[in-house]
C-alpha positions in Angstrom: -35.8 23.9 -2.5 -36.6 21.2 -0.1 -36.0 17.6 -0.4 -38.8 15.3 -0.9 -39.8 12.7 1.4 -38.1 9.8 -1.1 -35.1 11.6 -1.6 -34.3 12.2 2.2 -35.1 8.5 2.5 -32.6 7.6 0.0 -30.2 10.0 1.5 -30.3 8.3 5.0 -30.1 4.7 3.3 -26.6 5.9 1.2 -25.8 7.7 4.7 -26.0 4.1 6.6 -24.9 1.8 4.0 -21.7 4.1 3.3 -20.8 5.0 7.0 -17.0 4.4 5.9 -16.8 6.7 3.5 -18.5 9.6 5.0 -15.8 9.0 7.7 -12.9 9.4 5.0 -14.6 12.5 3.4 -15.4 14.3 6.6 -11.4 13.5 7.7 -9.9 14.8 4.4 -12.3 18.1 4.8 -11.1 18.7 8.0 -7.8 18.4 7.1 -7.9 20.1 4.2 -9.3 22.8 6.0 -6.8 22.8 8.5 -3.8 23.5 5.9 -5.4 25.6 4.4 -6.9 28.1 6.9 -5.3 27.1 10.2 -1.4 26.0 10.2 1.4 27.6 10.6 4.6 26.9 9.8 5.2 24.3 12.3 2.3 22.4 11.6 2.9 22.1 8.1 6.4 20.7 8.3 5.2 18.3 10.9 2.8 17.2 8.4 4.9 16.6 5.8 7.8 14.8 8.3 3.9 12.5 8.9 3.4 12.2 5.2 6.6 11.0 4.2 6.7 8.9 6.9 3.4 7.3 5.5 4.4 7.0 2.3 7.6 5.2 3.8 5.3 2.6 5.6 3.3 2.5 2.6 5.6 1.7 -0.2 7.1 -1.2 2.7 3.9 -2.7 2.7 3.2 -2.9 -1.2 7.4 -4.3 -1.9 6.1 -6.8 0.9 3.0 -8.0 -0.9 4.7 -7.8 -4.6 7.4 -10.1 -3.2 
């Protein structure tokens, strides 16, 4: 079924206004993808060493802005 003329319009207006978020949706497909299809081993305790990491920094920065 193609799209009419208004709804691509409205597409590419959400598309620009949203820029952002299509960025953080793309990013968390491809990584998704990535574990799921693509690492090994390796790569997925190197990811987890990353995630902990960032959840490290993370939990830092939200002690630092509750105190």
């Amino acid at each position: 079924m193609a799209l009419s003329d208004a709804r691509k319009r409205a597409n590419k207006k959400w598309d620009d206004s949203n820029k952002e978020q299509i960025k953080y949706l793309r990013y968390r497909s491809y990584s998704k993808t990535f574990i799921n299809d693509l690492a090994n081993n390796e790569d997925l305790q190197m990811l987890k060493d990353l995630i902990k990491e960032k959840e490290k920094n993370f939990k830092k920065s939200i002690d630092n802005v509750l105190n």
